[in-house]
C-alpha positions in Angstrom: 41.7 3.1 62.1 40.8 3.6 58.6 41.3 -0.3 58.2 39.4 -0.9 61.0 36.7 0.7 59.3 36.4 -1.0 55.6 37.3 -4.5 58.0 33.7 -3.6 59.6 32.4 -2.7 56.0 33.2 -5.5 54.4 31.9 -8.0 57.1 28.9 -6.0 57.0 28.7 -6.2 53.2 29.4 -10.0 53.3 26.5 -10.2 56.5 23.7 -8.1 54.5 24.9 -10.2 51.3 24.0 -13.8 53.4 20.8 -12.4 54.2 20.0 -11.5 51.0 20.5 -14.5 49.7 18.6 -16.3 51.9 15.6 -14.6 52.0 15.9 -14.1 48.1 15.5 -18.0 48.4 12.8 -17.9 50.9 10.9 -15.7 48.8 11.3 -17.6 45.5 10.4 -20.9 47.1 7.6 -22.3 45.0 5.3 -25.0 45.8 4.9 -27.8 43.4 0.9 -29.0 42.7 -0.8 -31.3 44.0 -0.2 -34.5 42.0 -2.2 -37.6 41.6 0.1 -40.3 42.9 -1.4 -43.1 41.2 0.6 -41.8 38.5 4.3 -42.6 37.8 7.0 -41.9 35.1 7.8 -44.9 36.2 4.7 -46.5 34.9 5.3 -45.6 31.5 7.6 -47.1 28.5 8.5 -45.4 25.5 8.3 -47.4 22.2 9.5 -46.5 18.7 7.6 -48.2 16.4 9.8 -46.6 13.7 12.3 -44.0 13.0 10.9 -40.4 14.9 7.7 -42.2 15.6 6.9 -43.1 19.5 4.2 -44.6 21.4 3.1 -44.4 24.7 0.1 -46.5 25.5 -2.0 -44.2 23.0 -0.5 -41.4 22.9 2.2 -41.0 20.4 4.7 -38.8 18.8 6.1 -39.0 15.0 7.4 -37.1 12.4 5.8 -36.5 9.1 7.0 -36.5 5.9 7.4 -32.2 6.0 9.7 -32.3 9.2 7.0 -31.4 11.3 6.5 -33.2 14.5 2.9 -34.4 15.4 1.8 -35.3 18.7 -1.9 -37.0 20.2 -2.3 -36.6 24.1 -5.0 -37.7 26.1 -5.6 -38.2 29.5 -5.6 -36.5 33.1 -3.3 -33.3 33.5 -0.9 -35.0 35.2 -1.0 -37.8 33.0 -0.7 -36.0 29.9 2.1 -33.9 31.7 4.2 -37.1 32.2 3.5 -38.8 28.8 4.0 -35.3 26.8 7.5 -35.4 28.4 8.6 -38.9 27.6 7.7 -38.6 24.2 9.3 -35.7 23.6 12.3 -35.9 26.0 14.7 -35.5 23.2 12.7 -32.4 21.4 12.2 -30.7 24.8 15.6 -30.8 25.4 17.1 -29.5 21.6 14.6 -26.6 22.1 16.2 -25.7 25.6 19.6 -26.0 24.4 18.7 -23.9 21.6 17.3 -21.1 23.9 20.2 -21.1 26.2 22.5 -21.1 23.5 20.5 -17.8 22.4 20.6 -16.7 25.6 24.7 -17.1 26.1 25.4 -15.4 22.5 23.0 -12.1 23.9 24.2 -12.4 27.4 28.0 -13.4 27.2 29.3 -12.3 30.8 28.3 -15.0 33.5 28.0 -11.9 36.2 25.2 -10.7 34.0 23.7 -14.1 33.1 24.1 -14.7 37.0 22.2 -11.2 37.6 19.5 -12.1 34.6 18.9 -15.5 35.9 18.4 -13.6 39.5 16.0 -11.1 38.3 13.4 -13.8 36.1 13.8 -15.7 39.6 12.5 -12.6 41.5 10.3 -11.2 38.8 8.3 -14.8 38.2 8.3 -16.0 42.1 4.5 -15.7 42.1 3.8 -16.8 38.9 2.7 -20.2 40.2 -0.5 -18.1 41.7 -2.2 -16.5 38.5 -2.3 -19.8 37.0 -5.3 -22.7 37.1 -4.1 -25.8 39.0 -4.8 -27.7 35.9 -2.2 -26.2 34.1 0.1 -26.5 36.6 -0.4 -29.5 37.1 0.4 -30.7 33.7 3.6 -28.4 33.3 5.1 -30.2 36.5 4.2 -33.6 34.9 6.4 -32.3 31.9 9.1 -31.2 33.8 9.5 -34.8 35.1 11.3 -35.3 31.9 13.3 -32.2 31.6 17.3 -32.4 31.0 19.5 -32.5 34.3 21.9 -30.5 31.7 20.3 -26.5 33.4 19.7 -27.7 36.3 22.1 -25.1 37.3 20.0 -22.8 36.1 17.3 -24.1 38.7 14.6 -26.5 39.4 13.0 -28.1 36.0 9.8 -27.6 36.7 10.8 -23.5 37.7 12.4 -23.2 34.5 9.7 -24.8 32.0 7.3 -21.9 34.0 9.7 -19.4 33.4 9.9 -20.5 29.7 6.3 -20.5 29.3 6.8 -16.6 30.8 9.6 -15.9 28.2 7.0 -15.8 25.4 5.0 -12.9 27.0 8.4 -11.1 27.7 9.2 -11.7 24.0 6.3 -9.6 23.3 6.9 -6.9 26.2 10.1 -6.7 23.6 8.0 -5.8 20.3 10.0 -3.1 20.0 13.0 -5.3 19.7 11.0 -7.0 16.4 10.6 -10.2 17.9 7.5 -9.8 17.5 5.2 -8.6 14.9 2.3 -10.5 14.0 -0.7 -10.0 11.4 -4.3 -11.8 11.1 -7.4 -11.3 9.4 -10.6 -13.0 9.1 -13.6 -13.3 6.4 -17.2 -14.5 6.3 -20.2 -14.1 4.0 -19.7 -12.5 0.7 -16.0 -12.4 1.0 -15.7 -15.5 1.5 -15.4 -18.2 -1.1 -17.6 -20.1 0.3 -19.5 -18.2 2.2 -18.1 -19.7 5.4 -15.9 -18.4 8.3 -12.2 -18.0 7.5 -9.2 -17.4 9.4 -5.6 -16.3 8.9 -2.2 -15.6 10.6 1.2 -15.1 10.8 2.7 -16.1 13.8 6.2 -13.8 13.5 7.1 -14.6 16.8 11.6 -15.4 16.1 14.0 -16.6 18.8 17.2 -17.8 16.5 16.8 -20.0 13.4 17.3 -23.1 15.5 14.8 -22.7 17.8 12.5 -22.5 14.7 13.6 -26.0 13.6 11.5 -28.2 15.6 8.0 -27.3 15.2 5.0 -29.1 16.8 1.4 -29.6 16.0 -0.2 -30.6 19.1 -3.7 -32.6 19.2 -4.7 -33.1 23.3 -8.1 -34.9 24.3 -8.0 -33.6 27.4 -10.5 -35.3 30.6 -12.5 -32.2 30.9 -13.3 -29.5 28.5 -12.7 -29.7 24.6 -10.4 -31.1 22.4 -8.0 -29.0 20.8 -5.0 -28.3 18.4 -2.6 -26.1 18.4 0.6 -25.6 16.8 3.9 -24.0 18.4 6.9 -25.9 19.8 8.1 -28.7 22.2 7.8 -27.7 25.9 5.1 -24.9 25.4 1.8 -26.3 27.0 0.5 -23.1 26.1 -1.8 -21.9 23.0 -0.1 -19.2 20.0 -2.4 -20.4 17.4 -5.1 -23.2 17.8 -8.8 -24.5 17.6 -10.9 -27.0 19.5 -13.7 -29.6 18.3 -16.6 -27.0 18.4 -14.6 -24.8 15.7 -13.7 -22.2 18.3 -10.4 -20.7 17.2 -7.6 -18.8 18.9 -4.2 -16.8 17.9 -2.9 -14.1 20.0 -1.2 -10.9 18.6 1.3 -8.3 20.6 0.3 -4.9 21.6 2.1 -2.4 23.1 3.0 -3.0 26.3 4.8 -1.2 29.2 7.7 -3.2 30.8 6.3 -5.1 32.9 7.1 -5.5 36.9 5.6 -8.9 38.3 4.6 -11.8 36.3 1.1 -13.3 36.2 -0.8 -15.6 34.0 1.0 -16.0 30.4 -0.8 -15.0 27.6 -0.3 -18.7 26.0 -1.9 -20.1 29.0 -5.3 -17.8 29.2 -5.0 -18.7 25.1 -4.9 -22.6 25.9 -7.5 -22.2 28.9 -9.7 -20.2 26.6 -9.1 -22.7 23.9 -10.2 -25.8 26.1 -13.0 -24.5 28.5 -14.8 -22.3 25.4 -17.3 -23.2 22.8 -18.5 -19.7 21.8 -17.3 -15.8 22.6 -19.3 -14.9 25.0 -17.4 -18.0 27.0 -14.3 -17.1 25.8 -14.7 -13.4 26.6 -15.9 -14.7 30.2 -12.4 -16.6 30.8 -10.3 -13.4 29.5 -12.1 -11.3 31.8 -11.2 -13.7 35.6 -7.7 -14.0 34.5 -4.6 -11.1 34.9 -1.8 -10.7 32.2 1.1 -9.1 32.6 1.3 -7.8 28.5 -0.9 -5.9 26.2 -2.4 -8.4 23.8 -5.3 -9.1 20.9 -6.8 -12.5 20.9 -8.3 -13.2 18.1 -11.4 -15.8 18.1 -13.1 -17.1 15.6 -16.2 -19.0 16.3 -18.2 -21.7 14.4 -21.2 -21.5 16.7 -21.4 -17.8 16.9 -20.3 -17.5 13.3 -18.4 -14.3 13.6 -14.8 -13.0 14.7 -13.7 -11.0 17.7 -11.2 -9.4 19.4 -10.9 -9.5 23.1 -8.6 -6.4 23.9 -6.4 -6.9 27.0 -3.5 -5.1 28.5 -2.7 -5.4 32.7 -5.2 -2.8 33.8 -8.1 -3.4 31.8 -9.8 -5.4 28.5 -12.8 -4.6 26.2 -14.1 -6.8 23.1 -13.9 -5.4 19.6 -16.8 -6.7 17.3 -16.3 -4.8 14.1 -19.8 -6.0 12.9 -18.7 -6.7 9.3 -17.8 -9.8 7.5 -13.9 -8.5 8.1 -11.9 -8.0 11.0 -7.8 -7.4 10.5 -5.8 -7.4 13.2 -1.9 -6.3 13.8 -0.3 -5.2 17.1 -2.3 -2.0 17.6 -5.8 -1.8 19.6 -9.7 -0.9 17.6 -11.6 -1.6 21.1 -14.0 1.5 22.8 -11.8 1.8 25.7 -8.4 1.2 23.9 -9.1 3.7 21.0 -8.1 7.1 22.5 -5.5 5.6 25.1 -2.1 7.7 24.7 -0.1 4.4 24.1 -2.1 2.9 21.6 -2.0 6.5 19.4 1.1 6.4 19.9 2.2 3.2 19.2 0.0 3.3 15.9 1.6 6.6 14.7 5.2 5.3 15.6 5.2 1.8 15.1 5.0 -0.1 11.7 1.1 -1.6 12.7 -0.6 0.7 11.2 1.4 -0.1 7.6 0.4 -3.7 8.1 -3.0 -3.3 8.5 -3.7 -1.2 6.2 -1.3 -3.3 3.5 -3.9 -6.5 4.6 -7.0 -4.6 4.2 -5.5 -3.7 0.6 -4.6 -7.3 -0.2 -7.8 -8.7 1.0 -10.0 -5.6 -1.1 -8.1 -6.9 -4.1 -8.9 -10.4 -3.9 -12.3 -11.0 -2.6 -13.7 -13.8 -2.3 -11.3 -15.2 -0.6 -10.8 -19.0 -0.1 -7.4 -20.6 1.8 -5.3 -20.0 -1.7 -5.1 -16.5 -2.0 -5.4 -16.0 2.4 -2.3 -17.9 1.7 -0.8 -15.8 -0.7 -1.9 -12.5 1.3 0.4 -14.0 4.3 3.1 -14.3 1.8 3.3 -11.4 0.4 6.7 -9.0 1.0 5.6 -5.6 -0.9 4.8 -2.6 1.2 1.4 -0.1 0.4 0.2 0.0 -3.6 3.2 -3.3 -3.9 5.8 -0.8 -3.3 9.0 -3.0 -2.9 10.4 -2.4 0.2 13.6 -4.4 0.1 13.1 -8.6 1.7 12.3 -8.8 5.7 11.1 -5.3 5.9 9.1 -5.3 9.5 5.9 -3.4 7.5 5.3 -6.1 5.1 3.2 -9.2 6.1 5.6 -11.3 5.6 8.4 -10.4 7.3 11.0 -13.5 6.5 10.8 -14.4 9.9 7.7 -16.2 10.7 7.6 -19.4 13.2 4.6 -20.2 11.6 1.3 -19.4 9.1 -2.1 -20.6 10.0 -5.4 -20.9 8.3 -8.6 -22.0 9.8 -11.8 -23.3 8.4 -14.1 -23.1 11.8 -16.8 -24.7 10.4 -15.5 -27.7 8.7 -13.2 -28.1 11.8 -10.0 -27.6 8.8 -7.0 -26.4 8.9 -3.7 -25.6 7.4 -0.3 -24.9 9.0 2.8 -23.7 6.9 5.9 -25.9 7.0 9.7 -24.2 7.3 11.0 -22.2 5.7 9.1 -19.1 7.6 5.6 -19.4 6.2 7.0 -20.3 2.6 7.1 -24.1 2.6 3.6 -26.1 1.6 0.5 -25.4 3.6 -0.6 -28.9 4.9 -3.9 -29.4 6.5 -5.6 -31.4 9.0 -9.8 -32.6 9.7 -9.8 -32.2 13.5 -13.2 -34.6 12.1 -10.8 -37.3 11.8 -8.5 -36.8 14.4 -11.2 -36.7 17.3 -13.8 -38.9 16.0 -12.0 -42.3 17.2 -9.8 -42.5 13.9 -6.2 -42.2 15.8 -4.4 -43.2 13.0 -5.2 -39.5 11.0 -3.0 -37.6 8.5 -2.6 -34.5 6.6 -5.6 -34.5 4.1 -3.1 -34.4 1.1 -5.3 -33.2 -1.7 -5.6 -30.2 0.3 -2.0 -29.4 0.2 -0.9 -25.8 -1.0 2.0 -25.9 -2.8 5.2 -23.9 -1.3 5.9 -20.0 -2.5 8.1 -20.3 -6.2 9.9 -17.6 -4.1 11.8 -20.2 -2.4 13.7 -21.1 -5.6 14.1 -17.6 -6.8 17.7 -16.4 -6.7 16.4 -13.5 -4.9 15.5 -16.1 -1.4 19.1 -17.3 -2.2 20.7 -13.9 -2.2 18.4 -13.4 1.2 19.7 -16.5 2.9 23.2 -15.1 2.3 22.1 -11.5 3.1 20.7 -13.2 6.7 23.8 -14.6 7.8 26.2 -11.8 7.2 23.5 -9.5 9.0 23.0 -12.0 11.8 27.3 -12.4 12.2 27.8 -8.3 11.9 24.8 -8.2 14.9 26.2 -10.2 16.7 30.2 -8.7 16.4 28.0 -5.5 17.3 26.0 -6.5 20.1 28.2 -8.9 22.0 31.5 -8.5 20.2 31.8 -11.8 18.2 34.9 -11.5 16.2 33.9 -10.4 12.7 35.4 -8.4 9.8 34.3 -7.3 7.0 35.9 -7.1 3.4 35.4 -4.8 0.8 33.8 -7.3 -1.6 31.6 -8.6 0.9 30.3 -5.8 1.9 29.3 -4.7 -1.5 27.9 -8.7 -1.8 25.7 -7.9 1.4 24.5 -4.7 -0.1 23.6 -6.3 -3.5 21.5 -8.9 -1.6 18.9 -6.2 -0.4 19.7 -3.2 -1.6 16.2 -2.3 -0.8 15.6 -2.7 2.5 16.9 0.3 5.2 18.4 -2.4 7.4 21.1 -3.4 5.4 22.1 0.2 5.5 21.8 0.3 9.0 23.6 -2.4 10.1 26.6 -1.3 8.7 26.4 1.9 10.4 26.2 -0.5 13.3 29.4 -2.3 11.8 31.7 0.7 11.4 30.4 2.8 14.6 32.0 -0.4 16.4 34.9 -0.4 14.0 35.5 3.5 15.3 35.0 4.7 11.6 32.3 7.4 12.6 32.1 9.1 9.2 31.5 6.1 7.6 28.8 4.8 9.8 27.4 8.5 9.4 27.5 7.7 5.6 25.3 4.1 6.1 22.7 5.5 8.4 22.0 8.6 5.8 21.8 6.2 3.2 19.6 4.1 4.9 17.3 6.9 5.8 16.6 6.8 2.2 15.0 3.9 1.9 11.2 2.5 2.9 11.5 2.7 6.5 9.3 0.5 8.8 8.3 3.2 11.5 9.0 6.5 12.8 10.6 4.7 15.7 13.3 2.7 13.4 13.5 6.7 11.8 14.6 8.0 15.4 16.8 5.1 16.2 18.6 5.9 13.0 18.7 9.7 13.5 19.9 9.4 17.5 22.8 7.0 15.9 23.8 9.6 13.8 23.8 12.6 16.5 26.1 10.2 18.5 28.2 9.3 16.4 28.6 12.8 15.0 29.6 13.9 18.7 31.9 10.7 18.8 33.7 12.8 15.5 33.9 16.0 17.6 36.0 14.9 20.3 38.7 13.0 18.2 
């Protein structure tokens, strides 16, 4: 009888399981866009003209002589789709390995990756509908170039959506530190020359290779206004950009709730602000008709309107913060009307660490008005904590954090530039005359006597010490998180503590190291000690003080 029963059961189980299945499939069936068919990949051939440098008609793709990759697009949104793709086939590709291979090393066990890959499926099935056709369109024209290598994964053109969603999700993780970004903006009087100037960090990090590869995009689209922007291969999106009528954008996190269904992605409503708006009060118009699915500040600066803003939006609601001065900072908390007294925004700016950096720009910039791109340079570079209190190297409260994609100055009104080139935002500042590069001359270049020279830092035995400092913390992480065979010796351990002695997180992480190990009054030892030290936030306090509780409990019942 009893077998009888689990017989039933488990045909039941199996029955119920099929129908799952299929209409999890039905209900993640998305339609591709409507396409132009007088366009074909077919059509279109891929020439080098020299080593990393492509053409395609006349588009092109090339490397310059800082290992940056430039790109020029033009074109219909399909078009540009399809000829984005073939140009950068090989750099799409690298980048996708790159966050797979992330992916695998946080995710080890297929069952989960199988569930994971089930739930962005489910979570992003009507992604496809918060977004303008025109984007859409243009991401499937990329797709069409995508590497068979994931297509187990799914569909390309359902992943490269997905990916575009990973970026918000990133940010739906600020707690996680993957993102923690700072910008600031001057005019008037406190400005050299008296003219509109920009600044950010862009510390958005997913693994050092993914960082690699970075690409400065310049698109003359068929409608709307040409633009810049500056991220990675494969994200269509905007993180830090400006178009032809000095209109600039760069989006920083807020706190956000997790979120349950996926709309537009920030980068998107950045890129459609980007193209469609000349002034704020049409940018502000485009933020308000589209739904997010994150908390986030976009910052935009505006030759026309000459002033900066802050257009406030989280899921349920937005307002615009004008602070009315000739300085508005901005870090990963709100300032807005309707954001100021919220619960989660007081809370996240007595908890978090984006209070520290916001008040350690505003300090920075007080010292060194006027300021011109040189010192906004040097304010993005700078590692010390509140009156330069040295809080050990890659502290989350200083500006620069030691993991920045990218750094990104803009001159609105002369329609200049500069981006930072690897490592973080330490490498020279090169900058670019969207003058030249949309005024017919298609042959433009970095505007060399404009160059700003890369940080001394990065010949300092103190970066050297941090590079070594990195890996070990990056191998004990990962023997922490997803059991990577590491050990640790009693010299190198004291080398990995010489290399920041400084900065809490050393500590830490090897409380992390011998609370795996089993050694709980050790690990007790590390966490107490780093308690010690400049911490970022009273979060990163509680994590520390709830690792010491359990661990201390872990000691009881031996």
């Amino acid at each position: 009888m009893i077998k009888k029963i689990l017989k039933f059961l488990l045909k039941a189980t199996a029955i119920l399981l099929v129908v799952f299945v299929i209409y999890f499939i039905w209900e993640i069936k998305m339609p591709t866009p409507t396409i132009d068919t007088n366009y074909s990949i077919e059509d279109y051939q891929r020439i080098e003209v020299a080593p990393n440098h492509y053409t395609v008609n006349d588009c092109w793709l090339k490397k310059n002589k800082y290992g940056i990759w430039e790109m020029y697009l033009e074109g219909e949104p399909y078009e540009r789709g399809l000829i984005y793709g073939i140009l950068a086939k090989e750099l799409m590709e690298k980048q996708e390995v790159d966050f797979v291979n992330q992916i695998d090393e946080i995710v080890p066990n297929q069952f989960f990756q199988f569930f994971l890959k089930m739930f962005v499926a489910w979570f992003n099935r009507d992604i496809n509908e918060f977004i303008p056709e025109e984007n859409l369109t243009e991401i499937y024209g990329v797709s069409q170039s995508f590497s068979d290598k994931y297509d187990y994964v799914g569909p390309k053109y359902y992943r490269i959506l997905n990916y575009h969603a990973a970026h918000d999700i990133g940010h739906a993780l600020k707690d996680l530190n993957m993102v923690g970004c700072t910008s600031f903006s001057v005019n008037h009087e406190l400005s050299a020359d008296s003219s509109l100037l920009i600044a950010r960090n862009f510390d958005f990090y997913m693994g050092d290779e993914f960082a690699k590869d970075k690409l400065i995009l310049f698109v003359k689209p068929s409608e709307g206004y040409a633009f810049s922007s500056y991220s990675w291969a494969g994200l269509t999106g905007v993180v830090s950009g400006m178009n032809e009528k000095g209109l600039t954008v760069t989006l920083n996190a807020s706190k956000s709730d997790i979120p349950f269904t996926a709309k537009d992605p920030i980068s998107l409503l950045a890129r459609e602000i980007l193209q469609y708006a000349q002034n704020t009060e049409e940018a502000i118009a485009i933020a308000a008709k589209r739904e997010t699915f994150v908390s986030e500040s976009l910052m935009i600066g505006s030759s026309i309107d000459n002033k900066t803003i802050l257009i406030e939006k989280s899921p349920q609601k937005m307002d615009v913060y004008d602070s009315g001065k000739n300085q508005v900072t901005c870090s990963n908390h709100y300032q807005s009307d309707i954001f100021l007294n919220d619960s989660v925004n007081i809370t996240n700016i007595k908890n978090s660490d984006s209070k520290h950096r916001y008040d350690r720009t505003n300090q920075l910039l007080n010292s060194n008005y006027p300021i011109d791109f040189t010192n906004a340079i040097s304010i993005l570079r700078n590692q010390k904590g509140i009156d330069d209190e040295f809080i050990g190297l890659g502290n989350p409260k200083a500006l620069n954090q030691l993991i920045a994609h990218h750094g990104i100055i803009f001159k609105p009104h002369q329609r200049q530039f500069w981006i930072s080139t690897p490592p973080y935002q330490l490498g020279d500042f090169i900058c670019y005359d969207l003058n030249n590069v949309f005024n017919g001359k298609k042959d433009f270049s970095i505007v060399d006597s404009l160059t700003i020279a890369s940080d001394p830092f990065t010949n300092s035995i103190e970066y050297k010490k941090y590079e070594v400092y990195k890996n070990i913390k990056q191998r004990i992480q990962k023997h922490v998180m997803i059991g990577k065979p590491f050990s640790i010796s009693a010299e190198n351990e004291q080398l990995f503590i010489q290399t920041n002695p400084n900065n809490y997180i050393t500590y830490m992480v090897l409380g992390d190291y011998y609370s795996k190990k089993g050694n709980f009054k050790k690990a007790i030892e590390y966490y107490n000690t780093s308690l010690t030290q400049p911490l970022a936030s009273i979060d990163e306090e509680n994590i520390i003080k709830e690792k010491i509780v359990s661990c201390q409990l872990e000691l009881k019942e031996k």
